[in-house]
C-alpha positions as CSV (number, residue, x, y, z in Angstrom):
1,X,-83.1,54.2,127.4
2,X,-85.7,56.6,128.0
3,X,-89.2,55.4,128.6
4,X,-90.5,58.0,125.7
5,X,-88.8,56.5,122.5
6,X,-89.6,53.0,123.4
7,X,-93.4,52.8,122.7
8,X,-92.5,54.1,119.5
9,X,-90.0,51.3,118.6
10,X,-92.7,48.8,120.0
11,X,-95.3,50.2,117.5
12,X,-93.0,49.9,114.5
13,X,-92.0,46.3,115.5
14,X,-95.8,45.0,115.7
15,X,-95.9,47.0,112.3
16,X,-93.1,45.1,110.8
17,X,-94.5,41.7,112.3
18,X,-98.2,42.5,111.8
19,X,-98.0,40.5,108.2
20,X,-96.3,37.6,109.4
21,X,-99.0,37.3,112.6
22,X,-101.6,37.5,110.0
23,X,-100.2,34.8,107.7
24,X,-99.2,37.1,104.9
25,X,-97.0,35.2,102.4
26,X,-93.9,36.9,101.5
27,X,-93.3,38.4,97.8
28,X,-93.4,35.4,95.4
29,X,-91.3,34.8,92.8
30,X,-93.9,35.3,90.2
31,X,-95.1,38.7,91.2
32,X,-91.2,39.6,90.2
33,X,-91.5,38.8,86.3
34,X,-92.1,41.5,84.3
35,X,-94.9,41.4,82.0
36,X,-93.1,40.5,78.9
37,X,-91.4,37.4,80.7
38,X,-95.1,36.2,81.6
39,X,-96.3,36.5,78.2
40,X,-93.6,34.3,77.1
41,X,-94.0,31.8,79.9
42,X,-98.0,32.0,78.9
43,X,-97.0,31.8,75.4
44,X,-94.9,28.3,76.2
45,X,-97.1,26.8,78.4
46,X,-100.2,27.0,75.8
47,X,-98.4,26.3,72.4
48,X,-95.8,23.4,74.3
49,X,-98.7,20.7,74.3
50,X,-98.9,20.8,70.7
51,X,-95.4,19.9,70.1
52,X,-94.2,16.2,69.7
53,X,-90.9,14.6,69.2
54,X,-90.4,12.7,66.5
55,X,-87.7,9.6,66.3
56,X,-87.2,7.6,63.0
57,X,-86.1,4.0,63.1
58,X,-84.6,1.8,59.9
59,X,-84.6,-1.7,59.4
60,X,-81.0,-3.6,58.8
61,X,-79.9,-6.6,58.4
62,X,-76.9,-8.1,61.1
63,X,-73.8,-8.9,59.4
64,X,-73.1,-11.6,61.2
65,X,-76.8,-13.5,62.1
66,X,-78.2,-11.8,59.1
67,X,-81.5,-11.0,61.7
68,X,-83.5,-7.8,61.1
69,X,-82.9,-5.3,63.8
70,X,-84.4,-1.8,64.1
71,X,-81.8,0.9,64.8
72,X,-82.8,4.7,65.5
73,X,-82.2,6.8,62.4
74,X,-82.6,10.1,63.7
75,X,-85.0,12.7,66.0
76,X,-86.8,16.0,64.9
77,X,-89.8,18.3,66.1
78,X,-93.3,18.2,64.8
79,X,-96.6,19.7,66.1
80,X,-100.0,18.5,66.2
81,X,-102.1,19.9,63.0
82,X,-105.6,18.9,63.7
83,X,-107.7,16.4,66.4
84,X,-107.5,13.5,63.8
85,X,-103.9,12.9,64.7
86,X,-101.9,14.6,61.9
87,X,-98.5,15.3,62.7
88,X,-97.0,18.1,60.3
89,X,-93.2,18.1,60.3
90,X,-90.2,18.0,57.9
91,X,-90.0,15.7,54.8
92,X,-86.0,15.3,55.8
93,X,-86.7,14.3,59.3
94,X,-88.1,11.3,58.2
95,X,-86.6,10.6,54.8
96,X,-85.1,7.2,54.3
97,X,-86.9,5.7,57.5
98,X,-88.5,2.7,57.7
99,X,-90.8,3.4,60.5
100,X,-91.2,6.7,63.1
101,X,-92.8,6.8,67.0
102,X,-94.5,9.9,68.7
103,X,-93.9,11.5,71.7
104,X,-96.1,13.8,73.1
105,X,-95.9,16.3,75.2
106,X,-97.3,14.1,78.2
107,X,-94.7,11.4,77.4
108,X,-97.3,9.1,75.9
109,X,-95.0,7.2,73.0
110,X,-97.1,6.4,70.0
111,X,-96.2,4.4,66.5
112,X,-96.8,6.8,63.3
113,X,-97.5,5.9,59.9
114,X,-96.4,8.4,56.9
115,X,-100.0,9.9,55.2
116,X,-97.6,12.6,52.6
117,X,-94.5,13.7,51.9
118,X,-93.7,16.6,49.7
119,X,-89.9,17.1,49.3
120,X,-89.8,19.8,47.3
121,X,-91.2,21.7,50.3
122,X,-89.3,19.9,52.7
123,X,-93.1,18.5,54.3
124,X,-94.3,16.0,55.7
125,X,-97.2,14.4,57.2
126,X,-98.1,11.8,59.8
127,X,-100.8,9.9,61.4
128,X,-100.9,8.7,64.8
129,X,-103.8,7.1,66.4
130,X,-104.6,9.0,70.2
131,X,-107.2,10.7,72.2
132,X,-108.9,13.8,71.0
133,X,-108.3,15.2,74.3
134,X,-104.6,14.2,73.7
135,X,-103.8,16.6,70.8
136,X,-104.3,20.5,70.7
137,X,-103.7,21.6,67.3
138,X,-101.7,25.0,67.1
139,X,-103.8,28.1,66.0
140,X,-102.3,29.3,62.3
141,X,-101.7,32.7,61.8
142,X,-100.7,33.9,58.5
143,X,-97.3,35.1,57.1
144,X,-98.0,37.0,54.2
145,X,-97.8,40.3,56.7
146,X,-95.1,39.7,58.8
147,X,-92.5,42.0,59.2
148,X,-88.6,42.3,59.8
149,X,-88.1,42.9,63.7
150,X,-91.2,41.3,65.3
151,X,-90.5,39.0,67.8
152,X,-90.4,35.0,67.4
153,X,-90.2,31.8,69.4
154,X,-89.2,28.5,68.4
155,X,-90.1,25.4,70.4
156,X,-88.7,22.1,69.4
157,X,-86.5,19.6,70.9
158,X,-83.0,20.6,69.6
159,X,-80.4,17.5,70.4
160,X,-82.9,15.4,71.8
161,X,-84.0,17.9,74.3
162,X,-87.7,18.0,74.4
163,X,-89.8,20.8,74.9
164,X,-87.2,23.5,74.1
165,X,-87.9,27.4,73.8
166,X,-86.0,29.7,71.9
167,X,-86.9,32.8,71.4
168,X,-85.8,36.1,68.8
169,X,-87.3,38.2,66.0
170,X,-87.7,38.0,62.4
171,X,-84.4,38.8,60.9
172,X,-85.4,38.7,56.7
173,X,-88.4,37.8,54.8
174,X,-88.0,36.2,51.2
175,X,-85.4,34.4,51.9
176,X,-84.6,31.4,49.1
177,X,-83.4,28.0,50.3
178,X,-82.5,24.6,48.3
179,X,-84.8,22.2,49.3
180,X,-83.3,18.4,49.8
181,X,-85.4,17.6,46.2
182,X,-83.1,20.0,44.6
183,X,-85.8,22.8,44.1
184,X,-86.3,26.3,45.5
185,X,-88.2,26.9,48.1
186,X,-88.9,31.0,48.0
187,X,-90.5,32.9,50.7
188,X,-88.6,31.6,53.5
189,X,-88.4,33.3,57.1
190,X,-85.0,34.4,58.5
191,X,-84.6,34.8,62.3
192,X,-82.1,34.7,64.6
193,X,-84.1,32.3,67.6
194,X,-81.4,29.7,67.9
195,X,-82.4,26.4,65.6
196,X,-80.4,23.8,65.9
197,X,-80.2,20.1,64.7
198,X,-83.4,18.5,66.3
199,X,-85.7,21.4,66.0
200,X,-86.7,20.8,62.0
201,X,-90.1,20.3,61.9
202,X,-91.2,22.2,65.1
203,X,-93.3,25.5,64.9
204,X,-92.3,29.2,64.9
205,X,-95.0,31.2,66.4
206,X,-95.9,35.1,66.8
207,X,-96.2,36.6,70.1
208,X,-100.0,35.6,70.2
209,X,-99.0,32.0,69.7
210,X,-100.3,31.2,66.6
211,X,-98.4,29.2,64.2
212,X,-96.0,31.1,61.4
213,X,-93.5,28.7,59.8
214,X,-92.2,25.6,60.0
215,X,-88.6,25.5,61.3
216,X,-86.6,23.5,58.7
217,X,-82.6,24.8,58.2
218,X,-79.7,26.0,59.9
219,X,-77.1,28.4,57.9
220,X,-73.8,27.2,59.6
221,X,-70.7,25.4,58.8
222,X,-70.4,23.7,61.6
223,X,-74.4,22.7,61.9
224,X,-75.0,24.0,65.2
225,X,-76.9,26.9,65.7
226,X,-75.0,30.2,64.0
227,X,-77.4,33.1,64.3
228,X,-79.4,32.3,61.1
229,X,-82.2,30.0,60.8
230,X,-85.3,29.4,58.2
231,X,-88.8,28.9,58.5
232,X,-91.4,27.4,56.2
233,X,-93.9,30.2,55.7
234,X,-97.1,29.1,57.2
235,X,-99.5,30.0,54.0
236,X,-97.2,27.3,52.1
237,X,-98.1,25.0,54.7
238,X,-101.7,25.4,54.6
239,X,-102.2,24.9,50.6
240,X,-99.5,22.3,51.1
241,X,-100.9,19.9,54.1
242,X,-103.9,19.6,52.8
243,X,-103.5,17.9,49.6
244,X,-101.2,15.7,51.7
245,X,-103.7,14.6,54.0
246,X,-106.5,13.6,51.5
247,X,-104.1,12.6,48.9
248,X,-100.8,11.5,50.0
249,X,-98.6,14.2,47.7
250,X,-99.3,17.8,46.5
251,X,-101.4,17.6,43.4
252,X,-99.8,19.9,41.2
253,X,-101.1,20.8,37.6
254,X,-98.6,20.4,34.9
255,X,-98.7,20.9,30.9
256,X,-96.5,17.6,30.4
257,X,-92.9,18.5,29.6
258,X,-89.6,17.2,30.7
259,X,-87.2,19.8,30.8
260,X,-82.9,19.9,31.1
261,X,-81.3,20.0,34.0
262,X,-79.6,24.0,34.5
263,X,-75.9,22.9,33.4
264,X,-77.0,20.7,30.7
265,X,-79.2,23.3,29.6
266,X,-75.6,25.9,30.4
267,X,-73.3,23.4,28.1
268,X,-75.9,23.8,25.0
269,X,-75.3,27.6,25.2
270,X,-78.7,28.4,27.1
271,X,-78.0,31.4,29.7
272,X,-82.0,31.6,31.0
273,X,-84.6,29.6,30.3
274,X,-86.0,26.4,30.7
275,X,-85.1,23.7,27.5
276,X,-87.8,21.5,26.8
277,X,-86.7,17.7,26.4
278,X,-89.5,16.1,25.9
279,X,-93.4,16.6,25.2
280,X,-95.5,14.3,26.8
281,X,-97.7,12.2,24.7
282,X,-101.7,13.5,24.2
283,X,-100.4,15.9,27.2
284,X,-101.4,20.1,27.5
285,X,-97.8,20.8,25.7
286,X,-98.7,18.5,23.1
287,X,-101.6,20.2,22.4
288,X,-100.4,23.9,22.6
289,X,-97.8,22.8,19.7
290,X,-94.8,23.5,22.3
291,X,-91.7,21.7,20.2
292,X,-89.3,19.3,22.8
293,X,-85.3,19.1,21.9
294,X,-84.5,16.6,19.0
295,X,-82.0,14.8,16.6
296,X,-81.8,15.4,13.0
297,X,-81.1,12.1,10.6
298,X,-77.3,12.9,11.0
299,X,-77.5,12.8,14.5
300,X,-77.1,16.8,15.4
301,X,-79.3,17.8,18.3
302,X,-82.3,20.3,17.5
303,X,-83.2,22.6,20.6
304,X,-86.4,22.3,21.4
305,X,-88.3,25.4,22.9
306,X,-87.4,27.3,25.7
307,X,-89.8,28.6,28.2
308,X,-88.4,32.0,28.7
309,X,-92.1,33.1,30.9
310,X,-95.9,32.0,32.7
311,X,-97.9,34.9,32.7
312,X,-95.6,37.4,32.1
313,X,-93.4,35.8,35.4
314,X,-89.6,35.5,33.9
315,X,-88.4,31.7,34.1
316,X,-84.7,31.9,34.5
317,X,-84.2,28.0,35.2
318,X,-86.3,24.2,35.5
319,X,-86.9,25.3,38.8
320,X,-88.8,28.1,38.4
321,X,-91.6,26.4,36.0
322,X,-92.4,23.9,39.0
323,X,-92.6,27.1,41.1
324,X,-94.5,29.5,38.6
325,X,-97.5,26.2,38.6
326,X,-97.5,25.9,42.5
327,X,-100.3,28.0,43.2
328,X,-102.3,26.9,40.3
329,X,-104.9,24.3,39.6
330,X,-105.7,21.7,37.0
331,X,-107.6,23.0,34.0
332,X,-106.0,26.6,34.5
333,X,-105.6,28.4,31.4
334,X,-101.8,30.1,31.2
335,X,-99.6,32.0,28.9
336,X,-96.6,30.5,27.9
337,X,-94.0,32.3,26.2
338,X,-91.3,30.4,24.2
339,X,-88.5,31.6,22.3
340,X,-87.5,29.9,19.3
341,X,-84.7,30.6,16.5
342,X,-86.8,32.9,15.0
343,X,-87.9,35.0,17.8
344,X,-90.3,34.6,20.5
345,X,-94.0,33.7,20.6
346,X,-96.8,32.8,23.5
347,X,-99.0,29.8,23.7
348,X,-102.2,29.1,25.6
349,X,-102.0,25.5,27.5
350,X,-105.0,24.6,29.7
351,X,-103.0,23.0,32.8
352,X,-103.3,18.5,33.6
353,X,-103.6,17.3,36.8
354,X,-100.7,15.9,37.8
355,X,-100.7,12.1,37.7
């Protein structure tokens, strides 16, 4: 070789080696992640101490010894709500238990006790006694401005697998599910991040991290995950978990009727509406002259009213009078509109507390 092109194949060589000599660390893996992939893995790592699992246990008695045993029940998702140890999570993850434990995220395995449950909402809460350093509540964001096609991501601990992220966008808004009380729950969130048995009662957050829904359903015949899940909007949960917290249920104002279920109400030739049954005694219906369903002397049956509207809102079923009071408070003065045989005709009733 030819003394001139060595020296410069010697310079390129203590080039190529120069980093090494120096103690330069190769390219890490990290520096490789694009900047959406750290946002997620930023996203995880902050909101994943919040989340707990959640495993209910029932008491039965042995066939044969007739001893009391515990037996596991079931698992779900929660996530920590404030430093005090409430756990929010769904009323069907631990209906029908007699007792539930706490994991966290640290492993720490703690016995809850049941503070609320609202099944019409499908909420619940629970109280465990731990460290304040121990819980980090989730920031809550709101979800009365979310929109179709932003992104999502669902942490929860779907089969028994803790700390699990899934992650998609918003696929629907308004969505209406049956709750396991039988009642409507409007305003649901549709998305497509995989939920699957296990991750009821976890959290669905925005890409800032802050708390959105609560995961609660599955759309699937065969109960795994199929493309479609739903989400407790987070402004329910926040008019919702508080009542449960300082009084055990949802304090809901009422005027004090009983009214048919939808077929009954279908058999007697009613096609919208809610039939009024009964009238509670000295109650707001009472007062406001509203008429409930009756015999005559020969037995026939006299329809009562039927609430037909609540400020000007249609009622089409039962269902919808529980959901038209919702958002209201005792002593609330509405408009209700009944029709009758000879036409139709609103009342004023000044809403009870619900006792």
């Amino acid at each position: 070789m030819h003394p001139s092109i060595q020296v410069p194949r010697l310079v390129l060589a203590i080039a190529l080696a120069l980093p090494l000599l120096l103690g330069a660390a190769p390219q890490s893996y990290a520096t490789r992640l694009t900047a959406a992939e750290r946002a997620t893995i930023e996203l995880f790592e902050d909101a994943a101490p919040s989340v707990v699992y959640i495993t209910t246990l029932a008491v039965r008695r042995d066939f044969f010894t007739l001893n009391l045993q515990e037996i596991p029940r079931g698992t779900g998702s929660g996530f920590v709500w404030d430093r005090d140890g409430h756990v929010v999570t769904n009323y069907h993850v631990i209906q029908n238990a007699d007792r539930a434990q706490v994991t966290l995220a640290d492993g720490t395995v703690l016995p809850a006790t049941i503070v609320g449950v609202e099944p019409t909402k499908d909420l619940a809460v629970l109280k465990i006694e731990a460290e304040r350093g121990q819980l980090k509540p989730l920031p809550r964001g709101k979800s009365d401005d979310l929109r179709v096609g932003q992104s999502v991501y669902a942490i929860g601990n779907p089969f028994g697998l803790d700390q699990t992220l899934t992650t998609g966008v918003i696929s629907a808004l308004d969505r209406e599910i049956e709750s396991v009380a039988r009642i409507p729950i409007r305003g649901m969130i549709q998305t497509d991040a995989a939920i699957n048995p296990g991750n009821s009662g976890g959290p669905l957050l925005d890409s800032g991290g802050d708390l959105i829904g609560v995961n609660t359903a599955i759309y699937s015949p065969s109960g795994a995950s199929a493309g479609i899940g739903f989400s407790i909007p987070v402004d329910v949960v926040s008019w919702v978990v508080p009542d449960l917290i300082e009084f055990g249920r949802l304090r809901r104002p009422t005027f004090g009727a009983d009214f048919a279920n939808p077929r009954v109400a279908y058999r007697l030739g009613i096609r919208r509406g809610a039939l009024v049954l009964e009238v509670g005694q000295d109650s707001a219906a009472e007062r406001a002259g509203i008429r409930p369903t009756r015999r005559d002397r020969r037995g026939r049956i006299i329809l009562g009213d039927i609430v037909v509207a609540i400020n000007g809102e249609p009622i089409d079923a039962s269902g919808d009078v529980l959901l038209a009071l919702e958002t209201l408070k005792p002593g609330q003065r509405i408009t209700v509109t009944l029709a009758r045989p000879d036409g139709t005709v609103d009342v004023s009733v000044v809403l009870d507390a619900w006792n």
